[in-house]
C-alpha positions in Angstrom: 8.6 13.6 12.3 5.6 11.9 11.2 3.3 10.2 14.0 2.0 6.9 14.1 -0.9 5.9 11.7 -2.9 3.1 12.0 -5.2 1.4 9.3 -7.7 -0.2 10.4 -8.8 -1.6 7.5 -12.2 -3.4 7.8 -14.2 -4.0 11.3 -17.1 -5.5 10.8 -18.3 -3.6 7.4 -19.4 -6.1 4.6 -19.1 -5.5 0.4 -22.3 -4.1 0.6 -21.1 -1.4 2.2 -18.8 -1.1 -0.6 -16.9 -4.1 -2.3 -13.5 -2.9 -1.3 -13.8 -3.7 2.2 -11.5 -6.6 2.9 -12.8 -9.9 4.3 -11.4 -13.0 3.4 -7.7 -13.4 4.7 -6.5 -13.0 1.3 -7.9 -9.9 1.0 -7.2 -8.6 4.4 -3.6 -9.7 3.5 -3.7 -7.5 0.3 -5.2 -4.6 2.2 -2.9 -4.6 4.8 0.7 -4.4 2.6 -1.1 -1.9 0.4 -2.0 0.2 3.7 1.5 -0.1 4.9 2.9 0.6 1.8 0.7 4.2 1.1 2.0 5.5 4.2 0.7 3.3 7.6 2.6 2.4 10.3 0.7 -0.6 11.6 -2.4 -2.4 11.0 -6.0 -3.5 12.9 -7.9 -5.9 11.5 -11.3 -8.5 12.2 -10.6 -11.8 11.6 -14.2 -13.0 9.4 -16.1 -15.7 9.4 -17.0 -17.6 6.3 -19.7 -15.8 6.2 -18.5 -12.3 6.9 -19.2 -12.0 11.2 -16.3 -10.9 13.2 -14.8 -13.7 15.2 -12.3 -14.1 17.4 -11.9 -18.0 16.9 -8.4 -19.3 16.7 -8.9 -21.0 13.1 -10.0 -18.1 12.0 -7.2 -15.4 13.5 -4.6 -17.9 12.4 -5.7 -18.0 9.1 -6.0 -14.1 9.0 -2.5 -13.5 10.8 -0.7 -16.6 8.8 -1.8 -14.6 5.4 -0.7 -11.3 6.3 2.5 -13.2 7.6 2.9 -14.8 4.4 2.7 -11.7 2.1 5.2 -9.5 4.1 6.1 -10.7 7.6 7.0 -7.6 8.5 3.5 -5.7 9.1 2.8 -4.9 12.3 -0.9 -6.7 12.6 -3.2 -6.4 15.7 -6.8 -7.6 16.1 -10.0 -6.8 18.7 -11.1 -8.9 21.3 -14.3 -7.3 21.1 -17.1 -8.9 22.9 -19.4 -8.5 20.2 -17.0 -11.3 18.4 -18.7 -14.1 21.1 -20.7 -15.0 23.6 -19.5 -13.3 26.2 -16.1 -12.6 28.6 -16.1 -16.1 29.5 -16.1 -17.3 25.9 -13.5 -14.7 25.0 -11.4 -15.7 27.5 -11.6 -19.3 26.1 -10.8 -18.2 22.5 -7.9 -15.6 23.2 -6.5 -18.4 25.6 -6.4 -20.7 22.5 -4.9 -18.9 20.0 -2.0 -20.4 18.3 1.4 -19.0 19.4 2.9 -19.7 16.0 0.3 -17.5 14.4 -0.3 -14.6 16.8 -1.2 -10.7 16.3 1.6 -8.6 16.8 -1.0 -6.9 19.3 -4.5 -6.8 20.6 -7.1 -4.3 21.5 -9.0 -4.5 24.9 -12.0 -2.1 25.2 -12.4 -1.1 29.1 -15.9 -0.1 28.3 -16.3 -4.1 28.5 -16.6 -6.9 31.4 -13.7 -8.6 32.2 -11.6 -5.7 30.4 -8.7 -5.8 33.0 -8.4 -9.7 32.8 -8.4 -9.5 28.9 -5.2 -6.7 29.0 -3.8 -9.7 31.4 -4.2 -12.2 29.3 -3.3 -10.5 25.8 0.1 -10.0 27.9 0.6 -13.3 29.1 0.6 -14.9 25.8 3.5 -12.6 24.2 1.2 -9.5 22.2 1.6 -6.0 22.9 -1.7 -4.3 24.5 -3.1 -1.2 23.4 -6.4 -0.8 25.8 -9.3 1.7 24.8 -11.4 4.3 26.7 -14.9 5.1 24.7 -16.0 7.7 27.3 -15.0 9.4 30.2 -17.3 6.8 32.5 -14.3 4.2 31.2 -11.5 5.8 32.7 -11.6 4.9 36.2 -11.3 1.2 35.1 -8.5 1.9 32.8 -6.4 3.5 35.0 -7.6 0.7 37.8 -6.2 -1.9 35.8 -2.5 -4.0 36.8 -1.7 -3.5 33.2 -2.1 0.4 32.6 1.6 1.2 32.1 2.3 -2.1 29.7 -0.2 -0.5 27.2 2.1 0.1 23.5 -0.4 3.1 23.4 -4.4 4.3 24.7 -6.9 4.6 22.4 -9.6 7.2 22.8 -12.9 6.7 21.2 -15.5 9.1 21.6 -19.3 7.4 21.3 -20.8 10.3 20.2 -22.2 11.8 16.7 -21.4 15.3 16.6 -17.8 16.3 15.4 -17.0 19.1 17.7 -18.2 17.2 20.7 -16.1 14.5 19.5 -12.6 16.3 19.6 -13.7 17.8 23.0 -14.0 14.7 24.6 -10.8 12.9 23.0 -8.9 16.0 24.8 -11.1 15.5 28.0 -10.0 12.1 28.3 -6.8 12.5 27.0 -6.0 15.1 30.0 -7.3 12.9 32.3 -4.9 9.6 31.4 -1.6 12.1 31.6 -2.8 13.9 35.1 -2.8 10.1 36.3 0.6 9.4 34.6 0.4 7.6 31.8 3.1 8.3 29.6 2.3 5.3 26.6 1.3 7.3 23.6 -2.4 8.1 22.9 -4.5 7.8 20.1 -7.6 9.1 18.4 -10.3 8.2 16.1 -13.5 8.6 15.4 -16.6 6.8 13.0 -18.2 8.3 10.2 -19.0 11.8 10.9 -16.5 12.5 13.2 -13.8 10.4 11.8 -11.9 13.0 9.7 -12.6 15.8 12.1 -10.7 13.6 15.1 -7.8 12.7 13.0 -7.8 16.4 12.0 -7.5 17.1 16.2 -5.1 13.9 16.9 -2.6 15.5 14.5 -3.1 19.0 15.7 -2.5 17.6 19.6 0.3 15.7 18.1 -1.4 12.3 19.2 -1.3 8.9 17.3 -4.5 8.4 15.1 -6.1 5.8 12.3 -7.9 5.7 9.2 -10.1 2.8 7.5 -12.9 1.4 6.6 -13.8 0.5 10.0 -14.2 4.0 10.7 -15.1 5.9 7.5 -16.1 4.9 4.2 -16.1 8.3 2.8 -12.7 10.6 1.8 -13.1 14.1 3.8 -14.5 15.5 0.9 -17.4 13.4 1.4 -16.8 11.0 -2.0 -16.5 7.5 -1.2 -12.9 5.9 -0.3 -12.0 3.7 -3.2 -9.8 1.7 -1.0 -7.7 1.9 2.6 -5.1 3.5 1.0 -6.7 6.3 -0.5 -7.7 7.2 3.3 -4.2 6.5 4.7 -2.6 8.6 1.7 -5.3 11.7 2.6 -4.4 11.3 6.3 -0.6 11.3 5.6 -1.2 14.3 3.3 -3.6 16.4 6.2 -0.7 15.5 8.7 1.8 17.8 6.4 -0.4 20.2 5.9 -0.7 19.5 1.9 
């Protein structure tokens, strides 16, 4: 039985980076069937501004979500609510508050490295998305596992801050063990960025654990060749899972 794969298929990269990074809804649309269609199960995108910034603004995540909608309603499409997308928790508040219930993300990510981290899981419930809520280090636990909406999470995400590959997969085990000896039984996921991207979905496969692949978090193939597109890294992920 295959495990869930994520694409997440843009983050805040920009063409520069390399010109098949999709921005526009269009293209995000485009990416996001393709993604599903090589082999992912949902996916995470940034809504963009016009000129490329990650936003969280309602125009702009109904333009995103409406697109993807439009092409193939039936991808499973989350966003961030990142606070690097605004001002600030107030401001984010204000934003995810407005968002247009005809044109919602199937789900949302809250980062509980971030202020107001519990009252955005709140809020993402309250207006009819499924919350996944992610843990970048071990110092982020306490306030995960603190918050009213730990056990309504669709999954955890674990994302290790740190550079080196093997400490990487250490501490996605580290605070995986920690969420189950508090009981959480919501599936968990890994992933890593650039170097220790492939080496973390390697580990999330190995410890049977949700994972994701994407521009956001790579731009190269294992091999160390650039990916051509999302799904040439959701195709390779599928292929490490069976062992090919």
């Amino acid at each position: 039985m295959t495990v869930l794969l994520k694409a997440a298929v843009n983050g805040g990269r920009g063409y520069a980076e390399n010109p098949a990074v999709p921005i526009t809804p269009a293209e995000i649309a485009g990416a996001a069937i393709a993604a599903v269609r090589a082999g992912a199960d949902v996916v995470h995108a940034h809504a963009r501004t016009a000129d490329g910034g990650q936003t969280i603004h309602p125009d702009d995540i109904e333009a995103m979500v409406r697109a993807v909608k439009a092409a193939d309603p039936s991808v499973v499409l989350g966003t961030t609510t990142g606070l690097w997308t605004c001002s600030g928790h107030i401001e984010r508040m204000k934003l995810v508050e407005a968002w247009p219930a005809g044109a919602l993300p199937d789900f949302a990510s809250v980062a509980f490295c971030e202020e107001g981290a519990a009252e955005a899981a709140e809020l993402v419930l309250a207006k009819g998305m499924i919350l996944e809520s992610a843990v970048w280090s071990p110092a982020d636990v306490p306030a995960l596992l603190a918050s009213p909406t730990l056990h309504h999470n669709v999954r955890i995400l674990i994302e290790p801050e740190v550079e080196d590959p093997d400490e990487a997969v250490a501490m996605c085990r580290l605070i995986a063990a920690q969420v189950r000896a508090a009981g959480v039984t919501a599936p968990i996921l890994y992933h890593g960025y650039e170097v220790t991207a492939w080496p973390v979905v390697r580990a999330a496969f190995e410890d049977g654990c949700e994972t994701r692949v994407g521009y956001e978090d790579m731009l190269l193939l294992e091999d160390g060749t650039p990916a051509p597109d999302n799904t040439a890294m959701v195709a390779l992920a599928r292929r490490i899972e069976s062992g090919i």
